[in-house]
MIKEDO-646009 format. One record per residue: residue in three letters; y, z, x of N, C-alpha, C, CB in turn. Coordinates in steps of 0.05 Angstrom, whole numbers, plus 5000, padded with zeros to 4 digits. Each point is the difference from the previous one (the first is absolute). Glycine has a CB too. Layout:
AlaYZXYZXYZXYZX
...
END
This chain:
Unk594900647870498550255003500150105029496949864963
Unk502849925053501050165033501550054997499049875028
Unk503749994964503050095011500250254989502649565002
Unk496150584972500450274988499150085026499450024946
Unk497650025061498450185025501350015014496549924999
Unk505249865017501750045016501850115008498549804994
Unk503550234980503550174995497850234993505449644974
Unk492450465015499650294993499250135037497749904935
Unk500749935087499550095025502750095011495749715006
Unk506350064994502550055015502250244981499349435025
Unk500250514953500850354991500250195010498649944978
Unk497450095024499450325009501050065027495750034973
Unk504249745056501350015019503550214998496549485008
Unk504850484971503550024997499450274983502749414997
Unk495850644989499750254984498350185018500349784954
Unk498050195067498750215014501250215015497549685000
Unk500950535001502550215004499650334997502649604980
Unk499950545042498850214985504250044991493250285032
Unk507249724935501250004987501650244997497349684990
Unk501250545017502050225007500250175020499949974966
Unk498649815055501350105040502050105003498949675019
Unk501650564985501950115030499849985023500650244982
Unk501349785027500550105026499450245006502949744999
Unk495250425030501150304995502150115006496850055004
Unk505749815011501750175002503049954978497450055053
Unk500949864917501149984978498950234977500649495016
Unk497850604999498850174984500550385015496149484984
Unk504050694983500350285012498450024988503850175013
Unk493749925014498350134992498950294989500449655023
Unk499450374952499450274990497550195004502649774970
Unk497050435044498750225003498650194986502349905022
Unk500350204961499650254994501849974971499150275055
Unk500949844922501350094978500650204986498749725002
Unk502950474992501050224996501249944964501150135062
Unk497750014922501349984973500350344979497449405004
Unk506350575000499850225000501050064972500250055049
Unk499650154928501750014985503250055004495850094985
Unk506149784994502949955005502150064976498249645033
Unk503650474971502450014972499449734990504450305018
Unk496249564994500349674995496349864990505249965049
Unk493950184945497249895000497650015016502749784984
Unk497850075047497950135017501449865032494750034958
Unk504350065058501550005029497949875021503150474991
Unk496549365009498049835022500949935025498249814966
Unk500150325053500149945034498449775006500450475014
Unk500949384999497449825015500850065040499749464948
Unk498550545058498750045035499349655010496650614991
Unk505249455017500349685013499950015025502849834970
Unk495149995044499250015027502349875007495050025002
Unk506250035030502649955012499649805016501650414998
Unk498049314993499649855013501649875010497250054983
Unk504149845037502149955011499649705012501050535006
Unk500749274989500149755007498349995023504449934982
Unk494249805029499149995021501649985019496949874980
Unk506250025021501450025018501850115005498649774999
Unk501250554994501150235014497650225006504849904975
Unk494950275034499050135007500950314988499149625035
Unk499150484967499750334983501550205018494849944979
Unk507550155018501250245017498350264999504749824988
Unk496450285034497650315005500950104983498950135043
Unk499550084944500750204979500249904979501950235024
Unk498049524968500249904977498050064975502049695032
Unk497750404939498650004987497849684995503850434987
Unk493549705018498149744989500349984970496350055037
Unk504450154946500549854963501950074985495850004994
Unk505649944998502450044980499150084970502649635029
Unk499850574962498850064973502349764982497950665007
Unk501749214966502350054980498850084985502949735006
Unk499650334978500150194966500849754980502350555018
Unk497049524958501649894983499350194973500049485026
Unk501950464951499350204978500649814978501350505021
Unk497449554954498949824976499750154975497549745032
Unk503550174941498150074990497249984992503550025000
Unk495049745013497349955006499849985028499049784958
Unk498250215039499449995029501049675015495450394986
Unk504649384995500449775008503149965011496049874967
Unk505750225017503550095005499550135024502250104950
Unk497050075053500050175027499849835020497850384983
Unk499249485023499349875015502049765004495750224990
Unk505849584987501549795008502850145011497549644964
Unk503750585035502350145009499450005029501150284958
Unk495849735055500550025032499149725006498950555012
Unk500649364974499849675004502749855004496050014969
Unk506749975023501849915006501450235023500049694951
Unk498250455058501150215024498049905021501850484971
Unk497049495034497949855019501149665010495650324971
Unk505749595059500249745009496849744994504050335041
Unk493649864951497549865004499050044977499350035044
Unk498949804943497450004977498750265007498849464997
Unk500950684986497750244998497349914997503050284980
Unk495949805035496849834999497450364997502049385051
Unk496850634940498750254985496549955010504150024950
Unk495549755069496549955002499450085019499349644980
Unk502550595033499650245018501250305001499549615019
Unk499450414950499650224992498550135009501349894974
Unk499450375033498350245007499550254982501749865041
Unk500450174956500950274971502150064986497850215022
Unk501449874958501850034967500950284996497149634974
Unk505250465034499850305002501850084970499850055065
Unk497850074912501950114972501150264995497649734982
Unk504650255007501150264998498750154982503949845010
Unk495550434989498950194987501750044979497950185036
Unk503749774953501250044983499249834976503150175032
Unk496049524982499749794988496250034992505149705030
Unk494050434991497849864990499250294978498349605049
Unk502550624948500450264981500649784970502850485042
Unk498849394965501249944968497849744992506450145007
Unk493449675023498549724981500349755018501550164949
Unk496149865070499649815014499349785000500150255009
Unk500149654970498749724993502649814997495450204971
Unk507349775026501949915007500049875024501650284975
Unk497049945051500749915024496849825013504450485005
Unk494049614980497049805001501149784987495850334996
Unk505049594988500849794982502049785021499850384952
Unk501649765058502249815015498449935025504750224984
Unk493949995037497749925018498249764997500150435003
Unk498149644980498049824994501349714997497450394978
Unk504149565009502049734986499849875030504450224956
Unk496449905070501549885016497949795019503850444997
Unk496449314997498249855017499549955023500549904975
Unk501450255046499849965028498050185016504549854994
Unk494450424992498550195006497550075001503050044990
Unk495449965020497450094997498850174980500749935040
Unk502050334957498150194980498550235021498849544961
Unk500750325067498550215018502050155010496349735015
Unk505650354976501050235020500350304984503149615029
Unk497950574988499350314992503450024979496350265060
Unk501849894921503050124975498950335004500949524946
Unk501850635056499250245009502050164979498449885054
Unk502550384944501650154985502150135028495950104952
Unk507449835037500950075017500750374984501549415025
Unk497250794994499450234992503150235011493749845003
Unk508050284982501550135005502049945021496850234981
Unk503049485020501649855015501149674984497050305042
Unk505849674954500049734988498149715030506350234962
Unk493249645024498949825004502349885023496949984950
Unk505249935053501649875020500450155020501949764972
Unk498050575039500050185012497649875013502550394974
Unk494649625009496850015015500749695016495850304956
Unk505049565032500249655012501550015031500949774945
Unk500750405051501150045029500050075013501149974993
Unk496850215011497850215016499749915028497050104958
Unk503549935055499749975037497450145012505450025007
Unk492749785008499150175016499649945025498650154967
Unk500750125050498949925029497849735008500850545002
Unk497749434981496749885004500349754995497350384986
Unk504749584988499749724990503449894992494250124978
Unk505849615037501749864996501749924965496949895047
Unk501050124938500149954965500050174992498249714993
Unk503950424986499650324986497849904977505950285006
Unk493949444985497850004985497250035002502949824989
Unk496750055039497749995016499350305005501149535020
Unk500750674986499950255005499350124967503749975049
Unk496949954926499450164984497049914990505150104990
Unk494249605013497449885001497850195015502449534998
Unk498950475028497950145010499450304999500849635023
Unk501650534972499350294991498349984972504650215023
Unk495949694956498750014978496749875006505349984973
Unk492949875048498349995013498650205011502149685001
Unk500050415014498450275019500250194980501449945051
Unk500250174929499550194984497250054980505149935007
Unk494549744982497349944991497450025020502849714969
Unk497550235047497749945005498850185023501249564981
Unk501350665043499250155010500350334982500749605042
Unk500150404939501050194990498750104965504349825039
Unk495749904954498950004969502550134985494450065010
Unk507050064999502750034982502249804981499450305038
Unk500949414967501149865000497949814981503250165043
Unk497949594945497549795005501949785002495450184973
Unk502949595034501949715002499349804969499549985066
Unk503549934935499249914977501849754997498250464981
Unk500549325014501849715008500749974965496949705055
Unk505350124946500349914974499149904974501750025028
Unk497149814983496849904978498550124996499649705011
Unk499250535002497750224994501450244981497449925051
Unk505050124950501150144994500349854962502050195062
Unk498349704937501949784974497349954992505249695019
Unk492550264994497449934993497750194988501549715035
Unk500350564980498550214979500850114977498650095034
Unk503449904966501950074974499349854978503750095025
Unk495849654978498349814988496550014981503349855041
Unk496450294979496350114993500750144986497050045036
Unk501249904935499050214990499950385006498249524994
Unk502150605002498450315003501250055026495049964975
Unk507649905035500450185035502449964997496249915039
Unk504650334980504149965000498950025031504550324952
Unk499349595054499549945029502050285021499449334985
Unk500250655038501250145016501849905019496650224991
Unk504149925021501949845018501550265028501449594946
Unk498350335080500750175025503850074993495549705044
Unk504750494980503350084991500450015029500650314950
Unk502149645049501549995027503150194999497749435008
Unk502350705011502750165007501549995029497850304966
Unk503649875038501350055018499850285018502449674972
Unk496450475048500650125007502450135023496149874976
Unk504150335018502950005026502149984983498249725044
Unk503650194972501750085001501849614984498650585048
Unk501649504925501149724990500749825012500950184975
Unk502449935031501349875008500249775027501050394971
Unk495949715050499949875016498349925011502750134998
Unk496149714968497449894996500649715011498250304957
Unk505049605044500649754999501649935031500050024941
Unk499350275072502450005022498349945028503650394974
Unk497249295037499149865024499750225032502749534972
Unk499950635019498550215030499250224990502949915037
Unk495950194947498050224996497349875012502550224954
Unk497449505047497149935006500050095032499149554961
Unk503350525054500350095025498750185014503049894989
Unk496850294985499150255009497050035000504150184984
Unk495350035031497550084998497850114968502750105051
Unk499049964941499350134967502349914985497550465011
Unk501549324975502349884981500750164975498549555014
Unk503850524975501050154988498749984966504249985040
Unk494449714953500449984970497449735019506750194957
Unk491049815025497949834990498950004980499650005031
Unk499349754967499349924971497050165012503249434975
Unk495650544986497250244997499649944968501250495040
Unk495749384962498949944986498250304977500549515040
Unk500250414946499450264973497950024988503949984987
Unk495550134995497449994981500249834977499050445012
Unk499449544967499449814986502150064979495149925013
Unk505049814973502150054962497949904982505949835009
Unk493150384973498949914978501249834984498150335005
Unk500749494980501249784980498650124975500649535031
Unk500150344944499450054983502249854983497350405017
Unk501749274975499549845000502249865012496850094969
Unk506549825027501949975015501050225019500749724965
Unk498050455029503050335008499050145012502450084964
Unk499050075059498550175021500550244982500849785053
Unk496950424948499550194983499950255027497049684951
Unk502550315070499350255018500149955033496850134959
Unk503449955049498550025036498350225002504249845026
Unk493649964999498350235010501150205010497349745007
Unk500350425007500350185024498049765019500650634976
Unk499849465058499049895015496250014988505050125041
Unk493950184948497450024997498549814972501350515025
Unk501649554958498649784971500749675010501350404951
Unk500449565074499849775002497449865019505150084989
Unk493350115023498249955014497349954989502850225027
Unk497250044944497849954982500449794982498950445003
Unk503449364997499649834982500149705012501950364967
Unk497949705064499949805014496849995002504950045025
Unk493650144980497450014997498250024987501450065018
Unk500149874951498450004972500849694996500550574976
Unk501149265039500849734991498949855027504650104967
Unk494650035043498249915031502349785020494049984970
Unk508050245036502349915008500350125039502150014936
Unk495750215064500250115026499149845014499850404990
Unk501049575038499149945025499250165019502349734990
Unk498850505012500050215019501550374987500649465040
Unk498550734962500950144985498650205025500749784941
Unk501850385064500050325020499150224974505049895043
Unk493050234956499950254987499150195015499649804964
Unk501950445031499750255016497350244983506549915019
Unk492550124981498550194986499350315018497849514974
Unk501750695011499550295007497750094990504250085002
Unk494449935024496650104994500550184994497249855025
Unk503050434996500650274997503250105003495250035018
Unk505150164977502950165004500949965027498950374969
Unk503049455040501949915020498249785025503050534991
Unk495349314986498049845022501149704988494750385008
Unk506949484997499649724993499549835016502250074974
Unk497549705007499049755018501549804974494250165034
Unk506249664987501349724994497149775005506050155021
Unk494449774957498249694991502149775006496850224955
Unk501649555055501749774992498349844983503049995040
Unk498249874938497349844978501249765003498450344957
Unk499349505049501349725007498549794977500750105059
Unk497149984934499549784975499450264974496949465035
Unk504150474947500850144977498749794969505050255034
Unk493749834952498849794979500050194979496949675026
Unk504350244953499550144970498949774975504550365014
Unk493449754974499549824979499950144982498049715019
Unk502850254960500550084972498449924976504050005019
Unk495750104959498350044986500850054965498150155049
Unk501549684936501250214982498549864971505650155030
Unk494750104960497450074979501749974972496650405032
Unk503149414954502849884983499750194970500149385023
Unk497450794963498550094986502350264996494749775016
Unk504750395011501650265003502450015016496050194994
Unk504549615011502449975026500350175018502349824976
Unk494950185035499150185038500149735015495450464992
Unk505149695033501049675018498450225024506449634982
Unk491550295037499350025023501149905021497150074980
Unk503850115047501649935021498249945017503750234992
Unk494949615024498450105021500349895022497250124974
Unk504349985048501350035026499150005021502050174981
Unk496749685033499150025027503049935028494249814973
Unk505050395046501650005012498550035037503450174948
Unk497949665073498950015029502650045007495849715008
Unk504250485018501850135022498450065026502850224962
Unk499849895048499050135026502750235005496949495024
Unk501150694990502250325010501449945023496850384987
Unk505449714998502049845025502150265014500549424969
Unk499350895014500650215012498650264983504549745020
Unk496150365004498050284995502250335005494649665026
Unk505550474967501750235012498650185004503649914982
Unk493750125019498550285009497349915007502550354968
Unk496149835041497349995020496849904973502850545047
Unk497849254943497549824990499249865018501149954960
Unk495650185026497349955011500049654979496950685010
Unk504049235008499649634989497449894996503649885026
Unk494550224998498049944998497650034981502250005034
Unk499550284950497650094982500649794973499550585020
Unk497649364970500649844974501050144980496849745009
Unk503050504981501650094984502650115007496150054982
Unk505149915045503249934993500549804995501450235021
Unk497849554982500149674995499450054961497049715061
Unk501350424935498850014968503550184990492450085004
Unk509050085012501750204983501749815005498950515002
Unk501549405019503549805000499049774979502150035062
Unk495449894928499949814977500950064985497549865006
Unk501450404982499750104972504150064996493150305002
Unk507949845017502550045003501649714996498850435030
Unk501049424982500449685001500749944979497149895028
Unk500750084951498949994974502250164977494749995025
Unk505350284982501050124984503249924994496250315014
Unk505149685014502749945006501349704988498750315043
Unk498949484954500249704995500550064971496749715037
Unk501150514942500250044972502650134990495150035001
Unk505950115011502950085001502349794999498150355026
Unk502149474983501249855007500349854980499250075040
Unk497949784942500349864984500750084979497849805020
Unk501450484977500850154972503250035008495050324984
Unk506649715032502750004999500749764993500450325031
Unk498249434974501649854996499149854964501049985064
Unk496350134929499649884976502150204977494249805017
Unk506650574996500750074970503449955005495550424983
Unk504449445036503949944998500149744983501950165054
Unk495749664938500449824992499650044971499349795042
Unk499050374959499250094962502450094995495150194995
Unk505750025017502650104988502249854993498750315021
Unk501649394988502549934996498849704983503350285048
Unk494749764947498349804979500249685012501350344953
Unk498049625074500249825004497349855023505350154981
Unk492849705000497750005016500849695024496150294952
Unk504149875071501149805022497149995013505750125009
Unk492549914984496949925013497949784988500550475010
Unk500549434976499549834978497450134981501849545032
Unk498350664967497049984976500049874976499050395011
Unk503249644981500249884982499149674997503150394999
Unk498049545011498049725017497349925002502850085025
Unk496750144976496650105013499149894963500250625050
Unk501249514944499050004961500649794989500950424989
Unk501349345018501049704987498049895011505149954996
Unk493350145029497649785010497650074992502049885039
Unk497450354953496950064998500750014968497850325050
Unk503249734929500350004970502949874994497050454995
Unk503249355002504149855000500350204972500649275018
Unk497550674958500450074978500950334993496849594996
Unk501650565014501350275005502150035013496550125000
Unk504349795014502749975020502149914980497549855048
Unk501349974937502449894978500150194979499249515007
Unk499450724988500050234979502450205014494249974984
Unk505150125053501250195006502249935016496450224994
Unk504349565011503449845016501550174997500349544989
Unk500650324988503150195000499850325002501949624967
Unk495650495028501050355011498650075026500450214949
Unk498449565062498850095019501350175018497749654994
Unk504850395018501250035024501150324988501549415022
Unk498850644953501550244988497750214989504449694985
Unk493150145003499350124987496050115011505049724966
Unk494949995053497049975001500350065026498149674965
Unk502750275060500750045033499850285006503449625005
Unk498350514973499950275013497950284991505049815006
Unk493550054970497950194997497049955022502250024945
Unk498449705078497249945005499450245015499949494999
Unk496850434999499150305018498949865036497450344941
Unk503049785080499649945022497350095001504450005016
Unk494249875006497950125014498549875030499550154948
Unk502450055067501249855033497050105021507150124995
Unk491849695008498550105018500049845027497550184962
Unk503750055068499649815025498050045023504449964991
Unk495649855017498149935027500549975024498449824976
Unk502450465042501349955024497849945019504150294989
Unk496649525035497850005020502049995021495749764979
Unk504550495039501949945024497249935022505350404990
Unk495849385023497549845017500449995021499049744974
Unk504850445040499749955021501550245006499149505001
Unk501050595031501750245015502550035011496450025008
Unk503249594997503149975020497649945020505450394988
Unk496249735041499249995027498850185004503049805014
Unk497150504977499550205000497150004991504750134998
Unk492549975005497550084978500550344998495649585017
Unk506050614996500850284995502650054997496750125022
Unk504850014977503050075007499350165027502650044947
Unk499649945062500050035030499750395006503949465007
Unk496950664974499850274998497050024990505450124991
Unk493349855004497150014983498749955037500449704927
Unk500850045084497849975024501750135029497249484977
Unk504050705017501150195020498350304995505349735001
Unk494650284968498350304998497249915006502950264961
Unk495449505044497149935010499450045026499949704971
Unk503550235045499349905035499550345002504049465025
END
């Protein structure tokens, strides 16, 4: 009975391990992914950070990431075609972003969730975006002034588009695959393009110049409806549906008290809670919103409470706009990406199991709204007047 205890201790010694160690400079590390539709099936980029032996050194001018291609009739063919084109192991547990072709995700994106998800080296946390009026290996190759990584560069525009802008939203892979999943909600997803000038989106001395000829630029939203992109926003229905899914961080709205008098709000905490009345299918919006005036173009009396009461009520009005743009783009194309439907598998499952299958065609687009908001601008800036208001006092 020892000698077993014994050969089983000195075992685990000879079997301990980590069994599928690399090396890093056995490994090409993957970034970024580009999957594009193809004659041949489908056309996959991978963004491979340029890592270069430890014992040579990086020449000036040299690119920090390399693209390859490969083409398949699946996505897996694709991917092993740049695998015997690569000197190193492809390694994927530094992923950043999944960039899909619009073509692909129009017809049926669950092919390319299917092969994602499978892959065990990945988190699942990185950004899947729509490559928008641009193939996907074009956006992968994107150069910029600011950032070393064209992926890191599309990571981070699709960031600042969400969250200083509300136009955009971010959306990682698992949240994405995870709502499609739920009951009563389709999911959304940010878009990415090219501005400028194509051709020299990929070209090392355009970054020379002072005004680079072609940058990447993060887009408005793609409705889903349930595999398949059904629509894009406008920048305004992508803002009201960032703020009906309580997705804002920060949101610039311009509003007009009187005839050629505006003022700019900035709203920095934004809250919507929802409501919904399963009997008649009325759903209550009710919206509180805090800012501060951050420009003025004519001579307001700041100090008086009822311009503070009119830039609310204006505030207010401009926020209800917004959401109604973005709730009747969604009725119209019958696809409830806010989950109410949801709202109804948790508060009645059994009714939900009556109205499922037509919910999205049949029940989504008759609901009735009833948006009520709560602006409180709390602050001036630096300013308590505009500077013309305390020039006509002196």
């Amino acid at each position: 009975m020892k000698l077993k205890i014994f050969l089983i201790i000195l075992l685990c010694f000879f079997t301990s391990g980590c069994w599928n160690y690399n090396e890093l400079n056995e490994l090409a590390i993957v970034t970024g992914i580009g999957i594009d539709k193809h004659e041949n099936g489908y056309k996959v980029s991978l963004m491979i950070s340029n890592s270069r032996s430890t014992q040579s050194s990086s020449r000036e001018g040299e690119a920090q990431t390399t693209v390859f291609t490969g083409t398949g009739k699946t996505f897996t063919e694709a991917l092993s075609n740049i695998d015997v084109k690569t000197p190193r192991n492809l390694y994927l547990g530094h992923l950043e972003v999944v960039l899909v072709d619009e073509e692909i995700a129009k017809d049926n994106i669950n092919i390319v969730l299917e092969n994602l998800m499978r892959n065990p080296e990945t988190a699942k946390k990185y950004y899947i975006a729509i490559a928008r009026d641009n193939k996907s290996e074009e956006i992968l190759k994107g150069l910029s002034p600011l950032e070393s990584f064209p992926s890191q560069n599309i990571s981070l525009n699709i960031q600042n588009s969400s969250q200083s802008e509300g136009i955009s939203t971010e959306m990682v892979l698992s949240e994405f695959i995870k709502t499609i999943l739920k009951q009563g909600v389709n999911s959304i997803a940010p878009s990415i393009s090219i501005q400028g000038e194509e051709n020299k989106i990929d070209n090392q001395e355009s970054l020379k110049e002072t005004e680079p000829k072609a940058m990447l630029k993060a887009r408005s939203i793609g409705l889903f409806k349930d595999f398949k992109l059904v629509t894009w926003t406008t920048e305004k229905e992508s803002q009201g549906i960032n703020i009906i899914n309580n997705k804002t961080e920060r949101l610039y709205v311009t509003t007009e008290l009187d005839k050629n008098k505006k003022v700019v709000v900035l709203l920095d905490s934004t809250k919507c809670k929802s409501d919904i009345n399963i009997n008649d299918l009325n759903i209550n919006l009710n919206i509180n919103v805090k800012g501060a005036i951050v420009e003025t173009d004519t001579d307001l009396d700041l100090e008086n409470p009822k311009t503070i009461e009119k830039i609310n009520k204006s505030t207010e009005k401009e926020i209800k706009n917004l959401v109604f743009d973005g709730i009747n783009l969604a009725q119209k194309y019958k696809t409830d990406i806010f989950g109410f439907g949801n709202m109804i598998y948790r508060k009645d499952f059994k009714y939900w199991y009556k109205v499922k299958k037509e919910w999205d065609d049949n029940y989504f687009p008759k609901i009735n709204f009833k948006v009520k908001v709560n602006a409180n601008i709390e602050s001036k800036g630096a300013l308590e007047n505009t500077i013309k208001e305390k020039k006509n006092e002196s």
